[in-house]
C-alpha positions in Angstrom: 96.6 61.9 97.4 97.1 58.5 96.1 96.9 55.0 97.5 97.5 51.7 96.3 96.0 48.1 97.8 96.7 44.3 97.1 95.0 41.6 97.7 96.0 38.3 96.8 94.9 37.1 93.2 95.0 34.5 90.9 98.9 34.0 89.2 97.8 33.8 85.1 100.2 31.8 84.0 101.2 31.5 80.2 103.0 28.4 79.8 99.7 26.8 78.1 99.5 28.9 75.5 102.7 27.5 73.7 101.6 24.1 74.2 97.7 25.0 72.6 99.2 27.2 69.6 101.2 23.9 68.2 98.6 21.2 69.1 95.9 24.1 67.4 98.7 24.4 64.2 98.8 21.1 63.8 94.6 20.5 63.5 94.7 23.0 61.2 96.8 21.9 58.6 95.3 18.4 59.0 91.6 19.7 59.0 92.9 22.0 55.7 93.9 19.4 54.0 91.4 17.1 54.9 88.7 18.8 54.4 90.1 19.9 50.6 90.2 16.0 50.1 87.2 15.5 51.1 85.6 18.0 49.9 83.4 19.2 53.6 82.8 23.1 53.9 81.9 22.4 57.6 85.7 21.0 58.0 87.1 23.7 55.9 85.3 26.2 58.2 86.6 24.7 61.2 90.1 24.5 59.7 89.8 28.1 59.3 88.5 28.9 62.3 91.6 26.9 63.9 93.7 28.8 62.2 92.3 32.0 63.6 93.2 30.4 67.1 96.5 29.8 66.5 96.8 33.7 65.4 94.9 34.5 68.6 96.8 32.1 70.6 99.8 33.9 69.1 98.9 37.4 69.9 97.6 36.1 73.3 101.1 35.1 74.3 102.4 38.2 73.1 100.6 40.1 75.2 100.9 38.0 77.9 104.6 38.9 78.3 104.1 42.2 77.7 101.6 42.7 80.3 104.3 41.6 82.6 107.2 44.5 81.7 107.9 47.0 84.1 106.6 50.6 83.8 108.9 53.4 82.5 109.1 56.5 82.8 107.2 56.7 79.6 104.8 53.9 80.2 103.9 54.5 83.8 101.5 52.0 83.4 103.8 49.6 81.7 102.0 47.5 79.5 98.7 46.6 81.4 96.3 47.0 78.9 97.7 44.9 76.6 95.6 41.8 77.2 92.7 44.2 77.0 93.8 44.6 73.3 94.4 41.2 72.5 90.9 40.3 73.7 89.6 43.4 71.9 91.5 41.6 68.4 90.3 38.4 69.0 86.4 39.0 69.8 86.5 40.6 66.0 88.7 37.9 64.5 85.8 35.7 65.9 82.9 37.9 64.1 85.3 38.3 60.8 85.5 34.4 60.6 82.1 33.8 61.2 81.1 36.4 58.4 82.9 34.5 55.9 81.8 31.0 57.0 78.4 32.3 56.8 78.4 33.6 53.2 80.4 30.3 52.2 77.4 28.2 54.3 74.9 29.6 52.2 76.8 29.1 48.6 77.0 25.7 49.4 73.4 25.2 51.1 72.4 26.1 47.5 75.0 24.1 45.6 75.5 20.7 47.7 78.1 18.6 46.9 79.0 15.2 48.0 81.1 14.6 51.2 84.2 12.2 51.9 82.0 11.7 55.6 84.8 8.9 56.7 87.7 12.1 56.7 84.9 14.2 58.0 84.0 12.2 61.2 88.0 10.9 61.8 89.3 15.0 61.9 86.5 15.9 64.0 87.2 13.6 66.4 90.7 14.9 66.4 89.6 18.3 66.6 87.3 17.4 69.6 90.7 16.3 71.4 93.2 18.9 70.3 91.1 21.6 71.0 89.3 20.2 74.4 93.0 19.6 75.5 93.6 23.0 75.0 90.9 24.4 76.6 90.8 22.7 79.7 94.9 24.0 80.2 93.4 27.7 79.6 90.2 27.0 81.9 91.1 28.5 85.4 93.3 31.2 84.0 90.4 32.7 81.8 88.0 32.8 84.8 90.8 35.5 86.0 92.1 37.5 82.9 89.9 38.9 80.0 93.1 37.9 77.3 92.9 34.5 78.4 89.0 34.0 78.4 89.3 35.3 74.7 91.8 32.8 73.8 90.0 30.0 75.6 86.5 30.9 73.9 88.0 30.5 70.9 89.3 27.1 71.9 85.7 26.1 73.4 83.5 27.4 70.6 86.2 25.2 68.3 85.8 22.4 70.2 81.7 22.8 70.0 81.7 23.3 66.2 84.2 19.9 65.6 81.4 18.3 67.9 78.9 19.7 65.5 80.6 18.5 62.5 81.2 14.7 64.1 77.5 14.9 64.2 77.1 16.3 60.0 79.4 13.8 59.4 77.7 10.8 61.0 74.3 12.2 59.2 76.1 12.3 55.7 77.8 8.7 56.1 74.3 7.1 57.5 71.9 9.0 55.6 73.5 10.7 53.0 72.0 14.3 54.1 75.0 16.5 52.4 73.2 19.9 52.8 73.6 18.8 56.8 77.1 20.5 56.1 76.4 24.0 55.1 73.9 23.9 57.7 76.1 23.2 60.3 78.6 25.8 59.2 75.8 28.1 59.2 74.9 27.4 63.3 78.8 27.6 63.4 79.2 30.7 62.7 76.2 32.2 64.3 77.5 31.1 67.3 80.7 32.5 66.9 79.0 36.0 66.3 77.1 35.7 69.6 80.0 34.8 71.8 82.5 37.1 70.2 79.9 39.9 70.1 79.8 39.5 74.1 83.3 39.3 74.5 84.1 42.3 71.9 81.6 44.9 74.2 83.2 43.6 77.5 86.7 44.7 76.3 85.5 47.4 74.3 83.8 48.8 77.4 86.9 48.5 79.5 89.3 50.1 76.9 86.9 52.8 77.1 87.5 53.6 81.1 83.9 52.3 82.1 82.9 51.9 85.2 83.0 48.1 85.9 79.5 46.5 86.2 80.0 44.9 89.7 80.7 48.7 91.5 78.0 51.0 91.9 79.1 54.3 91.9 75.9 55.9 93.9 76.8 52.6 96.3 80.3 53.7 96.6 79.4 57.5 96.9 77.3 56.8 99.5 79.7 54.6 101.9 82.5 57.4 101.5 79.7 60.4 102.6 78.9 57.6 105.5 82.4 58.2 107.2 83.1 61.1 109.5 84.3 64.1 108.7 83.2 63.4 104.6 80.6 66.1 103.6 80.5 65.1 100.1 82.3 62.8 97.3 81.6 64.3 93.9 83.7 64.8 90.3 84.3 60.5 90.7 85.5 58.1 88.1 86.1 54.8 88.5 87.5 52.6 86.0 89.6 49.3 85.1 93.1 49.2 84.3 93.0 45.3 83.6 91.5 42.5 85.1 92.7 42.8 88.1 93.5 46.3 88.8 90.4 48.7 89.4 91.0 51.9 90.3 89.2 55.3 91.6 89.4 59.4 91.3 87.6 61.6 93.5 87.2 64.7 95.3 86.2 64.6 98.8 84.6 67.7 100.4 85.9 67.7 104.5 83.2 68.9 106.9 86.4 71.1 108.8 89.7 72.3 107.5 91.8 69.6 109.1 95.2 68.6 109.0 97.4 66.4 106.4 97.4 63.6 109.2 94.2 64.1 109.9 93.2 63.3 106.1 95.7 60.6 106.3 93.2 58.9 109.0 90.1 59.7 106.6 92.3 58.1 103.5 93.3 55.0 105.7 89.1 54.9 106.0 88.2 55.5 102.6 91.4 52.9 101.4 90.1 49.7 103.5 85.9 50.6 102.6 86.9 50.6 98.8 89.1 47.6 98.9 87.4 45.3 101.1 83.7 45.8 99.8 84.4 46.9 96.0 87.8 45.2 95.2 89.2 48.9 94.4 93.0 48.5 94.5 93.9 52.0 93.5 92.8 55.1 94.4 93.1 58.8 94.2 91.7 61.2 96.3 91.6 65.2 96.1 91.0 66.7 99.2 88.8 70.0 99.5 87.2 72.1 102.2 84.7 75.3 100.9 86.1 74.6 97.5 83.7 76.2 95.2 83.2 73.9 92.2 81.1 71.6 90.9 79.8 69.1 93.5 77.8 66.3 91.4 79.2 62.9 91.8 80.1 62.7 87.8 81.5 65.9 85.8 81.8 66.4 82.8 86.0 67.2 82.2 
């Protein structure tokens, strides 16, 4: 038998994303052009790296509205996942940029060339604004929702490296330390690698149906077993659906052969432990008495 709980949860919104993909497509094409003027790897890296947020931003939205369609009778589901994708997409867009701003860093490291640092330090600044703007409007939704923390790293980690080239560019114009630009492309894009590497094994892990890292499965095991009339919970999977929807599977052994209401009042039990101590929204139980199968907590299917 199934069951499904609410609780009340944060409302991601995705009214900001519109407003962040033109103020992100506008950097870009300024920090493009200025940084082919004056002649800054660092600010071409950046513009680049913009432009990879206005794709994410992009698919972001996208899957934003889709994540809010009805289920069908072919997509029971509907199209809950989809923000797990996105933030899958955009964690690799993050590595694939850095991979290429980190071949480019070295060329250059080896090959300096001399820096229009006045464009530099004037586009950085803009990028610092644009992009902490934008940020800041994604801030409290991506403490709720996995698509929307992808799309604001990307807008935080842009944000850090136009700080970073402000600073290369204050460096070249004071001091004339050119190779300061490949080098900060370089910590650029070793940064990116790190954040999107977290962000890429997070979704990776829930596209995959793992059990989500604040529920312990022994813990939860061990609290079902605890109420009375439960011999035994075994053959259990517990996985994410999205963010906010965590659901469980599992057989229950009964200590007597009871009736359905009586395993009605068991369910109501098992319903109100899972949601009130381990946030599990959904769940699915199989009822068994004397069943003769497997009875370790995880099977292999």
């Amino acid at each position: 038998m199934e069951t499904h709980s609410h609780i009340h949860k944060h409302e991601v919104k995705g009214k900001n994303l519109g407003l962040s993909i033109i103020l992100n497509l506008t950097i870009t094409i300024a920090q493009a052009i200025g940084g082919w003027l004056s002649g800054s790897l660092a600010l071409l890296s950046d513009a680049l790296h913009n432009f990879s947020d206005v794709l994410t931003l992009i698919f972001s939205w996208i899957a934003h509205r889709l994540a809010h369609k009805k289920a069908t009778q072919r997509a029971t589901f509907g199209y809950k996942r989809a923000e797990l994708i996105a933030a899958f997409v955009n964690a690799a867009t993050l590595i694939i940029v850095a991979i290429f701003l980190i071949y480019g860093s070295i060329h250059r490291f080896f090959h300096p060339e001399k820096v229009v640092s006045e464009t530099v330090i004037w586009l950085a600044l803009l990028g610092i604004a644009v992009n902490g703007i934008s940020a800041f409007a994604l801030q409290k939704d991506a403490a709720h929702n996995l698509n929307m923390k992808s799309a604001y790293l990307h807008l935080f980690t842009d944000m850090m490296a136009s700080v970073a080239v402000l600073a290369g560019g204050l460096l070249m114009k004071f001091f004339n330390w050119y190779w300061v630009d490949s080098v900060l492309s370089f910590g650029i894009s070793i940064y990116l690698i790190i954040v999107g590497g977290k962000l890429l094994l997070e979704s990776t892990q829930m596209l995959m149906l793992f059990t989500p890292k604040s529920i312990d499965i022994k813990s939860v095991t061990a609290d079902i077993e605890a109420i009375a009339g439960i011999k035994t919970v075994h053959h259990v999977h517990v996985w994410s659906l999205n963010d906010d929807e965590h659901h469980l599977e599992a057989h229950i052994d009964c200590t007597h052969d009871i009736s359905i209401q009586a395993f009605n009042q068991l369910l109501d039990q098992i319903e109100q432990l899972l949601l009130e101590k381990y946030n599990i929204n959904h769940c699915t139980i199989q009822p068994e008495f004397r069943r003769h199968d497997s009875k370790e907590t995880i099977v292999q299917d």
